[in-house]
C-alpha positions as CSV (number, residue, x, y, z in Angstrom):
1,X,0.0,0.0,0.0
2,X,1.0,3.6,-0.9
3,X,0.7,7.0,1.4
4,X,1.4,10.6,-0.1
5,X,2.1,12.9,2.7
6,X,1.4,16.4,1.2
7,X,3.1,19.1,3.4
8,X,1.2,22.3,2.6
9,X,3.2,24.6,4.6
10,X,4.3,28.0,3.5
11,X,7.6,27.5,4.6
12,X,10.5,25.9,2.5
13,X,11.5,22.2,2.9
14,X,14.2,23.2,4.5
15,X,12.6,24.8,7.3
16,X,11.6,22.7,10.5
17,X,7.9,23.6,11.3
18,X,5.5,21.8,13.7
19,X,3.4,21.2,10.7
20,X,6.6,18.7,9.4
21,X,7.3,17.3,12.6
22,X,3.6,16.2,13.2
23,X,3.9,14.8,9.9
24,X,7.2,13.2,10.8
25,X,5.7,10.9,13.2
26,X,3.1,9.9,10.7
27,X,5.5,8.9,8.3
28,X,7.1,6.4,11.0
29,X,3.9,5.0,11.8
30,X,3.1,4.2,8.5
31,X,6.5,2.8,7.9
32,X,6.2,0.4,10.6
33,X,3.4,-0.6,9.3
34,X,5.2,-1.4,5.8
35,X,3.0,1.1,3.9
36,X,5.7,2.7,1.2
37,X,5.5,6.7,2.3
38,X,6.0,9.8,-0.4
39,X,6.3,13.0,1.4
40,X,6.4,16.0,-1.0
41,X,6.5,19.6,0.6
42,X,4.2,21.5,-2.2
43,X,5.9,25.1,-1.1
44,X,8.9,23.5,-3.4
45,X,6.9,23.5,-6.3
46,X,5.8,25.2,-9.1
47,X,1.5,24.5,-9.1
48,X,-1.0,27.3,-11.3
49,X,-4.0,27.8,-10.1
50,X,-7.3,26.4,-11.7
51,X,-10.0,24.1,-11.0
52,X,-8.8,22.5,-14.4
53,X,-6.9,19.1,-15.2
54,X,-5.6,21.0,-18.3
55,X,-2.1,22.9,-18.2
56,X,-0.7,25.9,-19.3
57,X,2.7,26.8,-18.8
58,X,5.3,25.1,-16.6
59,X,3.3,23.2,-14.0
60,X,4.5,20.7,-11.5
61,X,0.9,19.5,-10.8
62,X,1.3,16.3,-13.5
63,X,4.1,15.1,-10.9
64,X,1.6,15.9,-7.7
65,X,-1.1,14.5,-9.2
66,X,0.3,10.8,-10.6
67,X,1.9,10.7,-6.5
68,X,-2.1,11.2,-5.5
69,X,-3.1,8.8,-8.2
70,X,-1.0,6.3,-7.3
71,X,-1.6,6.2,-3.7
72,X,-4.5,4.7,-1.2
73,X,-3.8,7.0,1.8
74,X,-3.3,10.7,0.9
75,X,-2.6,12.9,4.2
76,X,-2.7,16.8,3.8
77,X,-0.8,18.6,6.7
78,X,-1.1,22.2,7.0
79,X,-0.7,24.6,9.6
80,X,-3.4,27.6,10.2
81,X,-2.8,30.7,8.4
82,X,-5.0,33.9,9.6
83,X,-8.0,31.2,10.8
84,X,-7.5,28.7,8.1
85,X,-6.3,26.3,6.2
86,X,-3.2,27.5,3.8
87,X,-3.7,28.8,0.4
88,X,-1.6,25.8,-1.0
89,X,-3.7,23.4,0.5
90,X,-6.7,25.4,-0.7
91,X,-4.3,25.6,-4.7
92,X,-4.2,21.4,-3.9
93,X,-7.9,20.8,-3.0
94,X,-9.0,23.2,-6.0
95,X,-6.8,21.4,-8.3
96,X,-8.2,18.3,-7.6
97,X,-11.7,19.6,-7.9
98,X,-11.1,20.0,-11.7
99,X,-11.0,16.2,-11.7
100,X,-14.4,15.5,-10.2
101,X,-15.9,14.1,-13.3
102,X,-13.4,12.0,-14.4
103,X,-14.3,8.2,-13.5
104,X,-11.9,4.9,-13.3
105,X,-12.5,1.7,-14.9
106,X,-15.5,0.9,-13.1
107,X,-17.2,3.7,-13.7
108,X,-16.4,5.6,-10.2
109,X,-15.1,8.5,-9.5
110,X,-11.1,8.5,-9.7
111,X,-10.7,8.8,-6.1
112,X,-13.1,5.7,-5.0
113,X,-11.3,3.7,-2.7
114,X,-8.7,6.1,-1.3
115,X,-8.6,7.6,1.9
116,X,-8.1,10.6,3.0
117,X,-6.8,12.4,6.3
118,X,-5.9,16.0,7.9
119,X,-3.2,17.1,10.3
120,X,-3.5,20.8,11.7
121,X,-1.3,22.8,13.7
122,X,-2.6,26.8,15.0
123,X,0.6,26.9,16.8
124,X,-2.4,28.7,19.6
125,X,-3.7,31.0,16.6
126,X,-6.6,29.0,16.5
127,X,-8.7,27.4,13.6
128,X,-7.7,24.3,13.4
129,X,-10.8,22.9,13.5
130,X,-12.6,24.7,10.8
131,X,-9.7,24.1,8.4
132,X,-10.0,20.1,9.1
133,X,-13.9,20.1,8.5
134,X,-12.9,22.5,5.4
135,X,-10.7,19.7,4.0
136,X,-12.9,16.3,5.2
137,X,-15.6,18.0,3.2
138,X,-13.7,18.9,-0.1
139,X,-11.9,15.2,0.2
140,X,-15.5,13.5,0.7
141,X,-17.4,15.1,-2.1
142,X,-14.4,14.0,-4.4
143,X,-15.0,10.3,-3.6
144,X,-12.2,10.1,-0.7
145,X,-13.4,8.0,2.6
146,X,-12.8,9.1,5.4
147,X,-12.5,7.4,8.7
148,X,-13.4,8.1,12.2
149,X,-11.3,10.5,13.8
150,X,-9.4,11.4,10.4
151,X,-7.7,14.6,11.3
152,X,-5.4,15.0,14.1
153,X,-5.4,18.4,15.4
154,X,-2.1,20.4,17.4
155,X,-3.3,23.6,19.6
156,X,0.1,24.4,20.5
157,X,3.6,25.3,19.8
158,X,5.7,23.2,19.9
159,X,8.7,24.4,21.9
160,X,5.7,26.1,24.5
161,X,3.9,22.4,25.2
162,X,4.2,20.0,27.7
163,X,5.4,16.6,27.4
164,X,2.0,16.3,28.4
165,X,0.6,18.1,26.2
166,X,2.7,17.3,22.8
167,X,2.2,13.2,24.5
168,X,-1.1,13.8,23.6
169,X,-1.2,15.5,19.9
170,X,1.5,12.5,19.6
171,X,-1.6,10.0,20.5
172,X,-4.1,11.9,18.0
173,X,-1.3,11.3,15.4
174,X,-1.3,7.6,16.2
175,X,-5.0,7.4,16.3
176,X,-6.0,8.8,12.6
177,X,-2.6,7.5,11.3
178,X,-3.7,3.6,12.3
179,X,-7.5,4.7,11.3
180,X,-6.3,5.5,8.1
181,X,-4.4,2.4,7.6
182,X,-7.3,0.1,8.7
183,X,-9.7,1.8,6.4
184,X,-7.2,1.6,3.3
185,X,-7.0,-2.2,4.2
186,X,-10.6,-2.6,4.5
187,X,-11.3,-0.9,0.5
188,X,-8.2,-2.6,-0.6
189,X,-10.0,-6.3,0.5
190,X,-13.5,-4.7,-0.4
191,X,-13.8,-1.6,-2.8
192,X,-17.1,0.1,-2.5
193,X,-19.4,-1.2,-4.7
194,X,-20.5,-0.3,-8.6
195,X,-24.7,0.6,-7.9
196,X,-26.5,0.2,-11.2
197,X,-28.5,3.5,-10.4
198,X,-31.7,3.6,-12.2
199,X,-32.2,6.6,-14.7
């Protein structure tokens, strides 16, 4: 099985961030769990805006897009800018809206049978919340499934929490990274079902 891990910080790969280091210990769990992980940090590409498959210019998206294709488990991480959810991950989400129509072999929609998860850090800005409903309900109206508890949410800075307090955004982390593995294992052994609709 196959996880992208899309970072959509406005920082630059190179930068440590709260937002990478949640997604950090995501990556490990799904390691140990022998799912093959592609992180790719979206501030370090080149992606126009559009809700549109098509392409114009000199676009990276092709390269984002076969990485989402390809996977069962794709993980958006963001951190909160003024209230919200980043403007890349709003660029990603939007891009991916331009597919909506498109259907795989069966007739589905292209993302049938993946799963799809949020991790959020406010830092203490606040926010988190809303942005993690704003991108369960964009992933679910493209086809994505989402699992109980799929977004794991961080309230604080990191160098200001507690062990205590970073044990448990650690244990949320844990919690929608195994939740998404289960349900990836669960469509893998039984994809959701072709309905004959009646016209």
């Amino acid at each position: 099985m196959k996880a992208v891990l899309l970072n959509c910080s406005l920082e630059k790969g190179n930068k440590s961030t709260d937002t990478e280091k949640l997604l950090h210990h995501s990556a490990h769990l799904f390691q140990s769990e022998e799912i093959d992980v592609e992180r790719i940090h979206l501030r370090d590409f080149h992606i126009n805006f559009g809700i549109t498959p098509k392409l114009d210019g000199e676009d990276d998206w092709p390269f984002i897009f076969e990485k989402i294709l390809e996977a069962d488990i794709v993980l958006f991480a963001t951190p909160i800018a003024m209230g919200d959810k980043t403007s890349i991950a709003t660029l990603i989400l939007e891009r991916l809206q331009g597919y909506r129509h498109m259907k795989n072999r069966k007739g589905q929609g292209i993302f049938y049978n993946k799963v799809g998860g949020a991790i959020v850090s406010d830092e203490g800005d606040g926010g988190a919340p809303l942005a993690a409903q704003s991108i369960h309900y964009r992933l679910s109206m493209l086809g994505f499934t989402l699992p109980p508890h799929a977004s794991a949410i961080c309230t604080k800075h990191f160098e200001d929490a507690t062990a205590r307090e970073w044990a448990c955004v650690e244990k949320e982390v844990n919690r929608m990274t195994y939740n998404l593995i289960y349900f990836a294992e669960l469509l893998d052994f039984n994809p959701i079902p072709v309905l004959e609709l009646e016209e």
